[in-house]
N, C-alpha and C positions, 0 to 999 in steps of 0.2 A: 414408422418410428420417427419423431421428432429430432429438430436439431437445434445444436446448442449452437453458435460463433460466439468464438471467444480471442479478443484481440489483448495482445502481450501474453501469448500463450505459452511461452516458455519462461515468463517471469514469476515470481513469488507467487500472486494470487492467480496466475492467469492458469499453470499447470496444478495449481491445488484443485482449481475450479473444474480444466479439464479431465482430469482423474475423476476426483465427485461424480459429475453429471454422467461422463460415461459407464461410470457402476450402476447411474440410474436410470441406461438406456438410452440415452441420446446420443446419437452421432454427433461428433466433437468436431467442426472446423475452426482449427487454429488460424491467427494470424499476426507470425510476429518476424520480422527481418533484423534482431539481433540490434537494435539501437543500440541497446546498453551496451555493446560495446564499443561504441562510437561515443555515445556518453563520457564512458569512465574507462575504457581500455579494457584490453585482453581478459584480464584477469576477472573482468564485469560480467564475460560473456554467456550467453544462456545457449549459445549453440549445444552444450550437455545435457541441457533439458530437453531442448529438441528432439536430439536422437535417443532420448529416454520415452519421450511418450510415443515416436512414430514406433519403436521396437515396444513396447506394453501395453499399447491400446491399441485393438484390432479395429476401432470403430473412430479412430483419430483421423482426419486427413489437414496438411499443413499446408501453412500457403508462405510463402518469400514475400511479401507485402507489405506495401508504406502504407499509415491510416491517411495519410495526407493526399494519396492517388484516388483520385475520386474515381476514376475509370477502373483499375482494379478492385478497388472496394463494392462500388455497382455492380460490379460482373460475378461477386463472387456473392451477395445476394440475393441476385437476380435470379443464378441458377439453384439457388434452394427456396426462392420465393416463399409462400405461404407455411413449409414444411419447419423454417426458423421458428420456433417456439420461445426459442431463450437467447440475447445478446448481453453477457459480460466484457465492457468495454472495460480495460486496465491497461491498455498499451496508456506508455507517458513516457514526458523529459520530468525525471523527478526532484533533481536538485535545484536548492540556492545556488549555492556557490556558482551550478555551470549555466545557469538561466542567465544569469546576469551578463557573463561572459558571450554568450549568443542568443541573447534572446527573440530575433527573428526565428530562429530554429523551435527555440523554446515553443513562443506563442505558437507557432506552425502545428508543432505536434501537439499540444496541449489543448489548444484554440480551435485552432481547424481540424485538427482532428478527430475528433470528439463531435463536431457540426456533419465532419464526411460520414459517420458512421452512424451518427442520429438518422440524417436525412436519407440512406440507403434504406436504413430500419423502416423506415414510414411510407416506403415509397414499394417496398417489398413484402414486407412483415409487419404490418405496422400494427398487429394482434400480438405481438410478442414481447417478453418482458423485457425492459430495458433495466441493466443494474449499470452503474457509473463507481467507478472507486476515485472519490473526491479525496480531498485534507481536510483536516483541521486548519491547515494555515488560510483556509478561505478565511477565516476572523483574523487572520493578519497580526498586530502585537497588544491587539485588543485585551487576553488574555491578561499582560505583564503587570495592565493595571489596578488587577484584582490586589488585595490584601495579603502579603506574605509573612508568615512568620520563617526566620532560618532557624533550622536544627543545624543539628550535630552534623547531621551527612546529607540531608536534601532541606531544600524548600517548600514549608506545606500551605496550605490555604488558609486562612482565620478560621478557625472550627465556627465561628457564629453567623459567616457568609449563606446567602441562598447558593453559593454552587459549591458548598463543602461537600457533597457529593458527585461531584464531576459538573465537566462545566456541560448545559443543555444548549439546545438549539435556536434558543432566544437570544443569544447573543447576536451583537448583531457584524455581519461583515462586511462594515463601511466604514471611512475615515479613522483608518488604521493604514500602518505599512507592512503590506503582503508580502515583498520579495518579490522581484520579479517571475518565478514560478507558481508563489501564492497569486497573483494575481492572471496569470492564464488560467491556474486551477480556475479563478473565482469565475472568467468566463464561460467555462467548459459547464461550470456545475448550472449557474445559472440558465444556458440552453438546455442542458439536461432536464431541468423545472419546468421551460420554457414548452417543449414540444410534448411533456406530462397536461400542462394545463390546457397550451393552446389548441393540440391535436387530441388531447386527451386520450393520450397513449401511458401504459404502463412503465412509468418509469421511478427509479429511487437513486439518489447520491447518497454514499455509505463514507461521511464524513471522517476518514482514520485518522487514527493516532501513528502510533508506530506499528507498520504492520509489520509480523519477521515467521517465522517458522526455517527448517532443517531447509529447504530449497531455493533460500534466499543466497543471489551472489551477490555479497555484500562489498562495497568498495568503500574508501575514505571519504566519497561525498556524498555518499547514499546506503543505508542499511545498518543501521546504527548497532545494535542487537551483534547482527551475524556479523557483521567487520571485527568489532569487539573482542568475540571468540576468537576467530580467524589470527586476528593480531597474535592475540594468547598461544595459540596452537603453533603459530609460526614463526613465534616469540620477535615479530614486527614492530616495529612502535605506532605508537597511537598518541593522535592532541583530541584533549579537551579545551573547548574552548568558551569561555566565561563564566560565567554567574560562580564561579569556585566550584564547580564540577558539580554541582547542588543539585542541578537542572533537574526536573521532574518530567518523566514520557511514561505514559500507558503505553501497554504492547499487546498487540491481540495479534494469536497464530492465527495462519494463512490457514488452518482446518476453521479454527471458530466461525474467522471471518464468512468460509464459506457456507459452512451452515446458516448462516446468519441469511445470505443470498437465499439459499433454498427454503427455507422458510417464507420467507418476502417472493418466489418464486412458487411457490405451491397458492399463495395467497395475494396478489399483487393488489398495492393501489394505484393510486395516480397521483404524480410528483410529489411523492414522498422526501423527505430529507430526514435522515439520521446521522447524529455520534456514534461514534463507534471506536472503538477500542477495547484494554484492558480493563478500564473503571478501578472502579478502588480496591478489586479483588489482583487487578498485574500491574503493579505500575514500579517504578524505579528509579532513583536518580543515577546520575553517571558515575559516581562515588559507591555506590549501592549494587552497581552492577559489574562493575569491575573486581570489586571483592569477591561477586561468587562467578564469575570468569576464572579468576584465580583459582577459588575451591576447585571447581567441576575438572578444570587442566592441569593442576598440580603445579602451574608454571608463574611465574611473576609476571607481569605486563611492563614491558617499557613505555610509561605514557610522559608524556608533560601535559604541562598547562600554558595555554596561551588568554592572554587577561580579557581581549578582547572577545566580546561573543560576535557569531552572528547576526546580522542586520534582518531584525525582524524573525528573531528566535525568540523562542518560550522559555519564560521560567519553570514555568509551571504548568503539564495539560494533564488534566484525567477526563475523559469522557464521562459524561450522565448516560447508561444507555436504558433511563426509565423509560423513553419514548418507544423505542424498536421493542423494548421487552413489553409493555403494555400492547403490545398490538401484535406482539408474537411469544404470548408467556413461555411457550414449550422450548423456546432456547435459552440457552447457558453456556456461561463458558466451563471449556474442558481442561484447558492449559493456564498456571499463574508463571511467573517470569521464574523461579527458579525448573520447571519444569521445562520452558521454551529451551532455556540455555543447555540444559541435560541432552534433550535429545538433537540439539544441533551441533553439538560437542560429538554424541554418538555415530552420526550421520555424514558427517563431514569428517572427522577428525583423519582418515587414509588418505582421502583424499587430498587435501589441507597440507598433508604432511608428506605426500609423495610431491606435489607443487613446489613446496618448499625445498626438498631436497634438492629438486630440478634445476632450480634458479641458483642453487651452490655450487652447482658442476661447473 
């Protein structure tokens, strides 16, 4: 039987991925040491995921592991050597806001760690598919300078543009401002290209949008979608911040996304690069999505507005995913954004709400 490693295995995509795979018979080595809640605090924390999949999956085994330990990460491909069939690397530092703030740490995780986990892949498994979960923000605010027209509630693209259907791969991700996280991303992706071409190893960056589904712990500087709800649920407040809440995100569930993997994993190339997202079938602005936050919870949202946006934030993304769907027609998405919010509303909501109470006492 084949093995899956999959690092940020208790995050959003990493235990979506680990579930998937092991339905499909591969033994699951996790590796995640609980960043996120060093990131963004307690309430970030994926330790719940953890002790979700070691009790659900008989074929899971977990590791306590920094991607940045080159000696740990060696040793734990070492002993599965050739038998690694598939590495989903998703471990990351994923914010603006806190990149900036430490961006030593940032690049570290982002940077080098992503090079620790290539270079074990290649020196152990180096037959095995390599997926990367990249951004969109490797284009940096490239985006902004597309043609907007403003509606009523978001910002949409000039209908007469080449990328009225989402923006493709052709853009380019240079002399733009990244963010200091956009721009570790843009290192990571680009070694990820690098040891596709150079070693001509199977590799793909799976360029997201907003990624979200039910198992996302979403906080105020990451998880736009599930914080969203969360606030709703826990009647929290929430800032929007600029473009007048207009802002336009594609959101692709952590199931799609994964299919999307397995697909590209039954079939791999060599340093592939994909958009990926919601596309013009999930997408939202922040105005657009808070009104059905409100439906789905029955409850008002306390938000404001603060005028200024973030430094090297989108007006505007919708992913093209004509590229991945031409070369893997047989995927589709299954989830569009009022459906994401239903079942993370359904999934969370006890939980959310026993949290809440807790913090009252």
């Amino acid at each position: 039987m084949g093995v899956a490693i999959i690092t940020g295995s208790s995050g959003l995509i990493g235990s979506e991925a680990a579930r998937h795979f092991s339905q499909k018979g591969l033994d699951i080595v996790g590796i995640d040491n609980d960043m996120r809640s060093v990131f963004f605090g307690s309430e970030a924390s994926t330790s719940w995921m953890t002790r979700e999949l070691r009790q659900n999956l008989t074929n899971y085994t977990h590791f306590d592991s920094d991607i940045r330990d080159r000696k740990a990460i060696d040793s734990i491909f070492k002993s599965h050597g050739s038998a690694v069939e598939l590495v989903i690397h998703t471990a990351a530092q994923p914010s603006h806001d806190w990149a900036a703030k430490e961006p030593f740490t940032d690049f570290s995780v982002n940077a080098q760690g992503t090079l620790t986990v290539l270079e074990a892949t290649r020196k152990y498994c180096r037959d095995a598919v390599f997926i990367f979960t990249s951004t969109n923000k490797v284009y940096g605010d490239t985006p902004n300078r597309l043609p907007f027209v403003e509606l009523d509630r978001r910002w949409e693209i000039d209908s007469s543009h080449a990328f009225a259907l989402g923006i493709n791969e052709s853009m380019s991700i240079d002399n733009s401002m990244h963010s200091v996280f956009g721009a570790s991303k843009v290192a990571a992706d680009v070694m990820v290209q690098e040891y596709g071409r150079y070693f001509q190893m199977k590799t793909a960056c799976f360029r997201g949008g907003c990624l979200t589904g039910p198992a996302h712990s979403g906080t105020q500087l990451h998880g736009f979608l599930a914080y969203l709800m969360k606030c709703c649920v826990t009647k929290s407040s929430y800032t929007v911040f600029g473009y007048k809440g207009k802002q336009v995100r594609d959101n692709i569930h952590s199931s799609d996304l994964v299919n999307a993997f397995d697909a590209f994993f039954t079939n791999p190339r060599v340093a592939e690069v994909y958009n990926i997202g919601g596309g013009k079938a999930s997408n939202c602005s922040m105005l657009e999505a808070i009104d059905l936050c409100e439906q789905i919870s029955g409850n008002k949202l306390d938000w404001q507005y603060v005028d200024q946006n973030r430094m090297g934030d989108h007006i505007w993304w919708v992913s093209d995913l004509s590229k991945f769907q031409s070369h893997y027609p047989e995927w589709t998405l299954a989830y569009n954004i009022e459906a994401i919010l239903k079942e993370s509303y359904d999934y969370n909501y006890e939980r959310w709400a026993a949290s809440n109470e807790a913090a009252l006492i």
